[in-house]
VOPAGU-2260 file (C-alpha; in pm, 1 decimal, decimal comma):
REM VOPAGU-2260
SITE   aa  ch    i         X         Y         Z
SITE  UNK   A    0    -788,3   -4050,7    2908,3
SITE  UNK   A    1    -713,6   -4271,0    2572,6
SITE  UNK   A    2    -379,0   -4325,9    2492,0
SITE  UNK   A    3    -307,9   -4531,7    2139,6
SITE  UNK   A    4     -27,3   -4770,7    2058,3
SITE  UNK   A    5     134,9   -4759,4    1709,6
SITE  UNK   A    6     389,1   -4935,7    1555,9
SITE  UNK   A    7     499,4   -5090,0    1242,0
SITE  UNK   A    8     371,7   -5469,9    1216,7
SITE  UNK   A    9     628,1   -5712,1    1446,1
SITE  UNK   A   10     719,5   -5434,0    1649,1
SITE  UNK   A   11     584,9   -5560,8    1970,7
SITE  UNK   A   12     274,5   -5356,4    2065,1
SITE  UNK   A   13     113,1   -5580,4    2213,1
SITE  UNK   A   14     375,8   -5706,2    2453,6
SITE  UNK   A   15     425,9   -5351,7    2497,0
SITE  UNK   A   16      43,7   -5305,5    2621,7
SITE  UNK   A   17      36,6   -5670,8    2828,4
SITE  UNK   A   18     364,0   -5524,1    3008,7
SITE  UNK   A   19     211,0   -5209,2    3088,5
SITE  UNK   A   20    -125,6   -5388,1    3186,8
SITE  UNK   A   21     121,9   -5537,2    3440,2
SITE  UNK   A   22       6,7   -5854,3    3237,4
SITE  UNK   A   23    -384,9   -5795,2    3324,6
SITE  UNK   A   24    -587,5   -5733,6    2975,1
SITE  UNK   A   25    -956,0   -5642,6    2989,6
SITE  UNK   A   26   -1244,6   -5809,5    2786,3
SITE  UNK   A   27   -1103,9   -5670,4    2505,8
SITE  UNK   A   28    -757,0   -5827,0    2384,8
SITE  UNK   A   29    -616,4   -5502,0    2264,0
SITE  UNK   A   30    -736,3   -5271,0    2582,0
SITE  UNK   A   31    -618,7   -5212,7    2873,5
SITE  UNK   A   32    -721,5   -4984,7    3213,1
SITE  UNK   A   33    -372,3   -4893,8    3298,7
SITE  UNK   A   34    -285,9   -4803,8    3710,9
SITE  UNK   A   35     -28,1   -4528,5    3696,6
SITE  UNK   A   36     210,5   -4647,7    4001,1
SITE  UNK   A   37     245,5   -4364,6    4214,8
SITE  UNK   A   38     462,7   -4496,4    4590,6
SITE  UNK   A   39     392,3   -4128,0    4679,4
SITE  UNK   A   40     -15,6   -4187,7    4691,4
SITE  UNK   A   41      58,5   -4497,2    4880,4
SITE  UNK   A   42     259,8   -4290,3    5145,3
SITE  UNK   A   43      10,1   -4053,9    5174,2
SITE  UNK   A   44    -278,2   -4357,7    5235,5
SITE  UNK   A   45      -8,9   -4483,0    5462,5
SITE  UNK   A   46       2,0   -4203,9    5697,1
SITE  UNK   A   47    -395,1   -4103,9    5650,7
SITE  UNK   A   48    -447,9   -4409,7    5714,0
SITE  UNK   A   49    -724,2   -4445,3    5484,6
SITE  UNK   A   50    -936,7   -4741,1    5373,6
SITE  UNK   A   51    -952,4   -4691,8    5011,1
SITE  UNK   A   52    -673,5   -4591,7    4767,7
SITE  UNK   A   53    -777,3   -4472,0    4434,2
SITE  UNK   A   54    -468,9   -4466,5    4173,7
SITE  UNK   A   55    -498,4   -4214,8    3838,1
SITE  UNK   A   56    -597,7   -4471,2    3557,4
SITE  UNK   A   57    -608,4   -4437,1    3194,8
SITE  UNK   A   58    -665,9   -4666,9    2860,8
SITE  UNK   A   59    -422,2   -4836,3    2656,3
SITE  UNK   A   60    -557,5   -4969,3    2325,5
SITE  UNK   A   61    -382,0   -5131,2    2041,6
SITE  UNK   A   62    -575,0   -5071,7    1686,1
SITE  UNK   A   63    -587,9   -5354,1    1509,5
SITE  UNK   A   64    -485,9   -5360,1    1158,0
SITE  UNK   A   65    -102,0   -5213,7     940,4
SITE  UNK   A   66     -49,9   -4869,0    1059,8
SITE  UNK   A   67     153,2   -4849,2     669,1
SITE  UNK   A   68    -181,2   -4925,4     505,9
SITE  UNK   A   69    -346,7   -4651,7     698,4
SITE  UNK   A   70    -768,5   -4636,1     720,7
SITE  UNK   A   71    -869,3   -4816,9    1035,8
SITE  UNK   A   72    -588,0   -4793,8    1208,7
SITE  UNK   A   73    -567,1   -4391,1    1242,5
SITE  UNK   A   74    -929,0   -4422,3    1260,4
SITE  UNK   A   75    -888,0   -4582,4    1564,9
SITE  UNK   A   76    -638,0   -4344,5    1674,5
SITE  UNK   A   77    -800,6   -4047,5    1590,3
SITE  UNK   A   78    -983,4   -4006,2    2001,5
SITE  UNK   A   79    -660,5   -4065,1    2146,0
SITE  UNK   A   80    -541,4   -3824,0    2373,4
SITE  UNK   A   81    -147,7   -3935,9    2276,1
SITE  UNK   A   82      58,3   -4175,4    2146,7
SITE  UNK   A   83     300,0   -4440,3    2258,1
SITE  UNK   A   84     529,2   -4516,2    1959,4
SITE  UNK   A   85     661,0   -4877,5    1938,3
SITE  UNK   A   86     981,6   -4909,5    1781,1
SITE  UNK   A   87    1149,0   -5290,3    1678,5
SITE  UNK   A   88    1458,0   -5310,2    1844,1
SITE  UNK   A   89    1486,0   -5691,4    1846,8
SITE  UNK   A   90    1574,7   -5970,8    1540,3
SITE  UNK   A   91    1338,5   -6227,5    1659,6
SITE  UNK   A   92    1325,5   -6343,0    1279,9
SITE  UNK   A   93    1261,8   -6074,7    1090,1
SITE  UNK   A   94    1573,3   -5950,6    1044,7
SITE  UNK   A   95    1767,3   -5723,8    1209,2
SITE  UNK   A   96    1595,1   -5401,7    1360,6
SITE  UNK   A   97    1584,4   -5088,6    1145,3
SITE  UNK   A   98    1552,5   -4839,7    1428,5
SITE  UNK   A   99    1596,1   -4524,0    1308,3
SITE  UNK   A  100    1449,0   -4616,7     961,1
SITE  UNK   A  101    1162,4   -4735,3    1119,5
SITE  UNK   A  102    1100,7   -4425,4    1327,7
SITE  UNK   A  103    1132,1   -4228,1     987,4
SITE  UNK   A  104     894,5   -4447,1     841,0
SITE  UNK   A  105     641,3   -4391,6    1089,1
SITE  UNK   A  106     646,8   -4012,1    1116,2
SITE  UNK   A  107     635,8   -4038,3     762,6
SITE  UNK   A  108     287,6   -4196,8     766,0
SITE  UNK   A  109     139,1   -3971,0    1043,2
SITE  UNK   A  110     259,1   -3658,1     814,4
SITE  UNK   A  111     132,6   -3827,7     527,0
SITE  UNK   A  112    -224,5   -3908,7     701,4
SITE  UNK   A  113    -237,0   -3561,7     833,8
SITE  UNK   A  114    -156,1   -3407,9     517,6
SITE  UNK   A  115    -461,1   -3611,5     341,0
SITE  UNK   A  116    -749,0   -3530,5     620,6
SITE  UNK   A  117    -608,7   -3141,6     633,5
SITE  UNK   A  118    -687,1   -3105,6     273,7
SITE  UNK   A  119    -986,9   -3268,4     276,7
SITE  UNK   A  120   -1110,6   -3058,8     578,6
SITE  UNK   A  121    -997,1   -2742,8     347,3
SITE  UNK   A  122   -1205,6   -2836,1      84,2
SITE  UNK   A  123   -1522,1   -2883,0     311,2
SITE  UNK   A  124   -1461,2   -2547,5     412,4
SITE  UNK   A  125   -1384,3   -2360,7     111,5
SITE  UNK   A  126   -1735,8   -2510,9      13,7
SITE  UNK   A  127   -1916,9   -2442,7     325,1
SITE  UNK   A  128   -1770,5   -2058,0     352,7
SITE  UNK   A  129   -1956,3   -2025,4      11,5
SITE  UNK   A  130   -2279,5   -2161,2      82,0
SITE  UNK   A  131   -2545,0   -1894,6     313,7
SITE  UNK   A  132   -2397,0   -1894,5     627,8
SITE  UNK   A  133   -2427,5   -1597,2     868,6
SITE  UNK   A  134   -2091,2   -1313,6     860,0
SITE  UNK   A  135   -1996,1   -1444,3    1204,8
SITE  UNK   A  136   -2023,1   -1838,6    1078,1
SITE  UNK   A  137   -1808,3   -1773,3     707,8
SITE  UNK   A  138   -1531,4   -1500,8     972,5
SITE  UNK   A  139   -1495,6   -1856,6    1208,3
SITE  UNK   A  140   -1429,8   -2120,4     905,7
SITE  UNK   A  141   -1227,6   -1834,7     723,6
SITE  UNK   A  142    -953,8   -1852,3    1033,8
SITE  UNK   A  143    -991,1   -2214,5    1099,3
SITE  UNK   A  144    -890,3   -2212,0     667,6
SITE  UNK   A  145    -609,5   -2013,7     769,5
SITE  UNK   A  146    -479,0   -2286,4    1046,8
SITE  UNK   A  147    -532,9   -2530,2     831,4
SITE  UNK   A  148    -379,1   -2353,5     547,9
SITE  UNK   A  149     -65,9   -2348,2     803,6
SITE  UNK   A  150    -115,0   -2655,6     911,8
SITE  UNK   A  151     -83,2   -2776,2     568,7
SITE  UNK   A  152     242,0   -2585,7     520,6
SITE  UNK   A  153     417,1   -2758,8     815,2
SITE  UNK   A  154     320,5   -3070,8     696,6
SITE  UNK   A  155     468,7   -3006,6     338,4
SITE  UNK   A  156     782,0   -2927,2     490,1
SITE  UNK   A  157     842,7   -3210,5     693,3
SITE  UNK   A  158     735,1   -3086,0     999,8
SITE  UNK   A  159     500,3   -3202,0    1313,7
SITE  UNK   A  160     186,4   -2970,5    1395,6
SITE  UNK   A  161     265,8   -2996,7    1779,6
SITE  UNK   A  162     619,8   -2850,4    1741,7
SITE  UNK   A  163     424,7   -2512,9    1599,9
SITE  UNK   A  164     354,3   -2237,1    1861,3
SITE  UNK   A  165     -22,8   -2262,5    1866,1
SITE  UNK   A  166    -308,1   -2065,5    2005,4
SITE  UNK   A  167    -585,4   -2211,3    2202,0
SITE  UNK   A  168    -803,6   -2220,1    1907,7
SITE  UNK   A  169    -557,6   -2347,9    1670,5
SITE  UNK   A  170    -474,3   -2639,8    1911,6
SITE  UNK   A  171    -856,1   -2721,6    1953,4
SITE  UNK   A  172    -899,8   -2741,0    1597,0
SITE  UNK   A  173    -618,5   -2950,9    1555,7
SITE  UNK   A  174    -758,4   -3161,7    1833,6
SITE  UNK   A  175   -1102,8   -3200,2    1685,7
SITE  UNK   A  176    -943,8   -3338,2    1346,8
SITE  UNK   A  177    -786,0   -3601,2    1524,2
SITE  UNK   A  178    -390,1   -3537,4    1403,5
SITE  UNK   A  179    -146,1   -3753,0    1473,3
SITE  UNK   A  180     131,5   -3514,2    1459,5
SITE  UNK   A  181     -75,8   -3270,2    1693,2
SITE  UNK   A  182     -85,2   -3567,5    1973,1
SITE  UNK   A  183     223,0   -3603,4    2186,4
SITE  UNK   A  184     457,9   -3863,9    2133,8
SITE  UNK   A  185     641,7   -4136,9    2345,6
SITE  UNK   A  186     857,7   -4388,8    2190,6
SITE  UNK   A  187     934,0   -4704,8    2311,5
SITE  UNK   A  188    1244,8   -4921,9    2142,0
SITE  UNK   A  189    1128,0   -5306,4    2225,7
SITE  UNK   A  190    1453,9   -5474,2    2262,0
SITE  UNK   A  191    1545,9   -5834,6    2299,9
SITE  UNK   A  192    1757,9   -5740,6    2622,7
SITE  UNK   A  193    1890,1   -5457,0    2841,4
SITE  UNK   A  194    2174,0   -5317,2    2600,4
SITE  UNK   A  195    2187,1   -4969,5    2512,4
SITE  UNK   A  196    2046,4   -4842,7    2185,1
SITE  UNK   A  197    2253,1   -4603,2    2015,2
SITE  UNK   A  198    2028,3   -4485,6    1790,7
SITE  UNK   A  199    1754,3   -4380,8    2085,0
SITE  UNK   A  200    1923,8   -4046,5    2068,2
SITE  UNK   A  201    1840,5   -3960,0    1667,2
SITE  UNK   A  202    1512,8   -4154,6    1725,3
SITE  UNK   A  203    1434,7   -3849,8    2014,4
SITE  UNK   A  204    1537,5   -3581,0    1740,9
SITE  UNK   A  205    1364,8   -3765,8    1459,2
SITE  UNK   A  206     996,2   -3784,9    1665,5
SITE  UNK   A  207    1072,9   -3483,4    1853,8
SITE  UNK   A  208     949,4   -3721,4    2141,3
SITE  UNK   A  209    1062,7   -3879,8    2468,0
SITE  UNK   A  210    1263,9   -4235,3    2439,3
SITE  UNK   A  211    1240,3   -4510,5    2662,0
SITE  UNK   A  212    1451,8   -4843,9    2574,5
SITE  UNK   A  213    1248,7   -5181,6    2756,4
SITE  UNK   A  214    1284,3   -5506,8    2674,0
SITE  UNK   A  215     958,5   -5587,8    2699,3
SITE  UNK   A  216     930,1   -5955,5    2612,8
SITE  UNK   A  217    1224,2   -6046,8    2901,7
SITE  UNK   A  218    1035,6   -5769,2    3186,6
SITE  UNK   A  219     726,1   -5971,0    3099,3
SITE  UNK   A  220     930,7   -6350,5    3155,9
SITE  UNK   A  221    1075,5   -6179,8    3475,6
SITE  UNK   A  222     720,1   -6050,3    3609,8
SITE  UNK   A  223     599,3   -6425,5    3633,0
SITE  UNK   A  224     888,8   -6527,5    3835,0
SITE  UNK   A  225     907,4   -6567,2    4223,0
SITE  UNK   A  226     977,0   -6204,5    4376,3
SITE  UNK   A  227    1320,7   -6353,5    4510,2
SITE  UNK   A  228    1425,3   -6466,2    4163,7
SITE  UNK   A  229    1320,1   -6166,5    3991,8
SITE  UNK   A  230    1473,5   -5939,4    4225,1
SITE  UNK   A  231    1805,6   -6117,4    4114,5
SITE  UNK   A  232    1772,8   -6174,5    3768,6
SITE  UNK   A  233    1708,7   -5761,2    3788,0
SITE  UNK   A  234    2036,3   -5730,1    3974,1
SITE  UNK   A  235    2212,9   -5894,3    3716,6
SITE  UNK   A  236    2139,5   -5726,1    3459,6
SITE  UNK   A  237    2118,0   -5391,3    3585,2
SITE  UNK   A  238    1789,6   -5319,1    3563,0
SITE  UNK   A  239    1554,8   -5140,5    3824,2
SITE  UNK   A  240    1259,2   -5378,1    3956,2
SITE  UNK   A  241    1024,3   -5057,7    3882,4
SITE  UNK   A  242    1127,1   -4999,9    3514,0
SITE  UNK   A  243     826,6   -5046,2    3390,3
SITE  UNK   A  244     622,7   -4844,5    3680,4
SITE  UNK   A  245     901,9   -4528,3    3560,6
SITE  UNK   A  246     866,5   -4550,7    3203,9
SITE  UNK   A  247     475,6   -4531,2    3227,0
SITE  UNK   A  248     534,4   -4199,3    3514,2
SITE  UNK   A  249     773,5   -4077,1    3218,0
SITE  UNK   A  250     506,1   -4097,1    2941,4
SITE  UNK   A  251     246,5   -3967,4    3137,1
SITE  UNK   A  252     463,5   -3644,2    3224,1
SITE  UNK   A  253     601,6   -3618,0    2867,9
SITE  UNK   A  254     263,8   -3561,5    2754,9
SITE  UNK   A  255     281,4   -3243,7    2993,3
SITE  UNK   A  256      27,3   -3397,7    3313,6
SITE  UNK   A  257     111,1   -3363,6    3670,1
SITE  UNK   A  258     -52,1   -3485,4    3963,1
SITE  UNK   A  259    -224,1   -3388,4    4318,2
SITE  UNK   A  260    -353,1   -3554,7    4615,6
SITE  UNK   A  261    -608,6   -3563,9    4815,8
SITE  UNK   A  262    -667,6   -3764,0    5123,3
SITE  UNK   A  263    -824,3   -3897,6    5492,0
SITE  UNK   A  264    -920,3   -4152,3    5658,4
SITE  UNK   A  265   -1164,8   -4278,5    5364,8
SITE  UNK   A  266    -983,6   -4214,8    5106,0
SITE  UNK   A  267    -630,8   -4149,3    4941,6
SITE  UNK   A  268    -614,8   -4008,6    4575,2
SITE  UNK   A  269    -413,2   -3894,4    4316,9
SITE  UNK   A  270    -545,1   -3654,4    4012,3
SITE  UNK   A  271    -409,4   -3615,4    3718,0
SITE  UNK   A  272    -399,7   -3236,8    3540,1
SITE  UNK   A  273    -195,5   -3046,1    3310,7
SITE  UNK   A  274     112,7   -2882,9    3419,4
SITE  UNK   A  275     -27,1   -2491,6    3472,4
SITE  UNK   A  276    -395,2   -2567,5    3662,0
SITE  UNK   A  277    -525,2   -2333,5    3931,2
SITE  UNK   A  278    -640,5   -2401,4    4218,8
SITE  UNK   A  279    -935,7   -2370,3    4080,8
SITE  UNK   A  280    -915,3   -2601,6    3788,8
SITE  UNK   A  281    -846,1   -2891,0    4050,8
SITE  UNK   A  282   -1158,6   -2830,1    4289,0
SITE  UNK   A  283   -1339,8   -2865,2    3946,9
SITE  UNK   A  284   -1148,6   -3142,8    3895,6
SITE  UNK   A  285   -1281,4   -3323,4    4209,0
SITE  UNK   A  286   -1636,6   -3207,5    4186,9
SITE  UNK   A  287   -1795,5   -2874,4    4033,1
SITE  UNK   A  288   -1954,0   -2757,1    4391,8
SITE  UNK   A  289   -1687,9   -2696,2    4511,2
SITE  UNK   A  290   -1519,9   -2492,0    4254,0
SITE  UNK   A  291   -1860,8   -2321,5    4234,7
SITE  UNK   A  292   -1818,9   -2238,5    4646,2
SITE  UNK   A  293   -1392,9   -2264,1    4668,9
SITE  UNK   A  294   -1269,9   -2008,3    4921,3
SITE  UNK   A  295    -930,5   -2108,6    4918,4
SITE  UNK   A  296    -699,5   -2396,0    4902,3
SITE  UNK   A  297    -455,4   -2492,1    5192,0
SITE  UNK   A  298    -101,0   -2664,5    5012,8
SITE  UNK   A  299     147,0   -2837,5    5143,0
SITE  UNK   A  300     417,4   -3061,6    4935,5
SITE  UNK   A  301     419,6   -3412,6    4922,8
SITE  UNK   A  302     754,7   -3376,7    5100,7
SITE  UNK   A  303     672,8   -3165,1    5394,6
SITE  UNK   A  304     328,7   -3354,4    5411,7
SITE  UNK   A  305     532,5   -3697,5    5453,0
SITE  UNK   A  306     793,0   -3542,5    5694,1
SITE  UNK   A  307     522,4   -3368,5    5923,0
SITE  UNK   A  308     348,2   -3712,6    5924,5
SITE  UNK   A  309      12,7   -3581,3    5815,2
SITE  UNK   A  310    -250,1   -3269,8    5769,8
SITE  UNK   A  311    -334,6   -3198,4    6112,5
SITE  UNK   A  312      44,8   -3245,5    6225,6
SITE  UNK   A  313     142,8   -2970,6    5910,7
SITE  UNK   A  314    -133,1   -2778,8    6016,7
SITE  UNK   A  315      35,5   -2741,4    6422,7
SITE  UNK   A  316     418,2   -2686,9    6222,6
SITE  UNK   A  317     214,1   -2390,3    6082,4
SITE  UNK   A  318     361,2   -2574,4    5688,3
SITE  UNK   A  319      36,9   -2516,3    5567,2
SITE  UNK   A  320      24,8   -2253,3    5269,4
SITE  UNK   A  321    -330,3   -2063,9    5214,2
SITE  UNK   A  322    -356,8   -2054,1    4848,6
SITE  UNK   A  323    -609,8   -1876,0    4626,6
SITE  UNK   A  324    -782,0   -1991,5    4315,8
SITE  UNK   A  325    -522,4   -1867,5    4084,8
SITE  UNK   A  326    -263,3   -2051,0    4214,1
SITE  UNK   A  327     -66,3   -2286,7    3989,2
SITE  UNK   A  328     -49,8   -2644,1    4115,5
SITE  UNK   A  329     295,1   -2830,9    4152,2
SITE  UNK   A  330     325,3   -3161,5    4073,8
SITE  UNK   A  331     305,1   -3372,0    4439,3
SITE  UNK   A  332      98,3   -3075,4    4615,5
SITE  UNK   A  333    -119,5   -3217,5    4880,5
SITE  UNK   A  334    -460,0   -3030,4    4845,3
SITE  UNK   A  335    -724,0   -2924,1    5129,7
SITE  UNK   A  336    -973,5   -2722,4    4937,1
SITE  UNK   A  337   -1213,2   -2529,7    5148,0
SITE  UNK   A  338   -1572,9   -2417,6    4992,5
SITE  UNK   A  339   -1881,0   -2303,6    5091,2
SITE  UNK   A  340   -2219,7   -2400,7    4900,0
């Protein structure tokens, strides 16, 4: 999974991304392969005792260019499953922050982009719908008009494509055009220190998104400090040593993911899927035989795994629950999925 930055110029994206990176950049200076910290896959490797642990990971990537002159920048943004907004909550010489004006600004441009690539898809199709096509090709392009024709109207208004009630279809055509407003949003408001933001409140109702307030530059000045130190400094200022390891867990479930484990003796892992995936959906998820043979699924929580102190021990306490394909996944579910191929 692809997840963008964007941000006005001086906002702080890219301290944003090396904090994230947990300082580690790849060969590229504006990606990053991002660990989602997860202490409840390490409890689980813990008690399987396994010898390899393999964490959910996903990109981070900063386009490079002014998101306010547009072109390359949502170009680059286009295959991004969501967006982390970057907000300037700092001076640092250029003047004092604009939050909320800056957040207005922003969702300004993504309507504004949106606006320009819907009508230009509308035109290709008005053109194509008239051209020989078969009934069943001109019937498709005549609803995806219609979507777009709505899309359009939402956009007129003000309003974000993601916030409409959308069918299946509707949200894969949306997906396929790259919108920004049809990706979900997280917003991050760089500060210069830990002080509460007022404005992070109208920010959340202005984006229609999730806020987080870090101050990124001074978490990335405590990471290279002795543990001892850090843990201190942290104290002081009332700050949790795992901010950072939260606010990533809190983007990845604003965007509406959840995870599951697996796990034995050679190997712990976590997988990420959308809140509302069988059973089913997840053996897929680990490898297509055994969707193709799944019989059924035996789930326990994360909870009652830890507190049984492993499979075989739940399995004795009788905590194991058969499930069948159509059952819907919770977030921390501990999986056993039995198949036959």
């Amino acid at each position: 999974m692809r997840i963008g930055l964007a941000g006005l110029p001086q906002s702080g994206k890219t301290t944003v991304l090396k904090l994230f990176a947990g300082g580690h950049i790849g060969h590229s200076e504006n990606m990053a392969m991002i660990k989602l910290p997860d202490p409840r896959l390490l409890k689980i490797a813990e008690i399987v005792n396994a010898a390899k642990t393999t964490f959910v990971e996903f990109e981070l990537y900063e386009p490079q260019g002014n998101i306010a002159k547009g072109g390359a920048v949502f170009s680059d943004l286009q295959g991004a499953y969501g967006l982390v907004i970057v907000i300037r909550g700092f001076d640092g010489g250029f003047g004092a922050p604009q939050i909320l004006e800056d957040a207005q600004n922003l969702k300004d441009l993504m309507i504004l982009y949106d606006a320009g690539a819907v009508e230009t898809r509308m035109g290709s199709l008005e053109a194509e719908i008239k051209k020989g096509r078969t009934q069943q090709e001109r019937d498709q392009m005549t609803r995806d008009l219609h979507t777009l024709e709505k899309f359009a109207k939402t956009l007129s208004d003000g309003g974000l494509i993601r916030n409409l009630e959308l069918s299946d279809d509707e949200k894969k055509l949306a997906r396929n055009q790259g919108l920004m407003t049809a990706k979900p949003w997280f917003v991050v408001i760089n500060t210069e220190d830990e002080a509460d933001i007022p404005q992070a409140q109208d920010v959340k109702q202005t984006l229609s998104a999730e806020v987080a307030v870090l101050p990124a530059k001074l978490l990335m000045e405590l990471a290279e400090l002795p543990a001892d130190e850090a843990t201190a400094f942290y104290e002081d200022m009332g700050l949790s040593p795992d901010i950072v390891g939260r606010t990533i867990r809190r983007m990845i479930e604003s965007f509406g993911f959840i995870e599951f484990y697996t796990g034995n003796e050679k190997e712990a892992r976590a997988w990420l899927i959308p809140k509302g995936t069988t059973a089913l959906g997840c053996a897929e998820k680990i490898h297509s035989d055994i969707a193709r043979g799944f019989i059924r699924a035996e789930v326990i929580s994360f909870e009652d795994f830890v507190a049984a102190g492993g499979y075989a021990q739940a399995r004795a306490k009788a905590l194991l629950r058969a499930e069948g394909k159509d059952y819907i996944v919770r977030d921390g579910d501990y999986l056993a999925i039995k198949f036959n191929v």
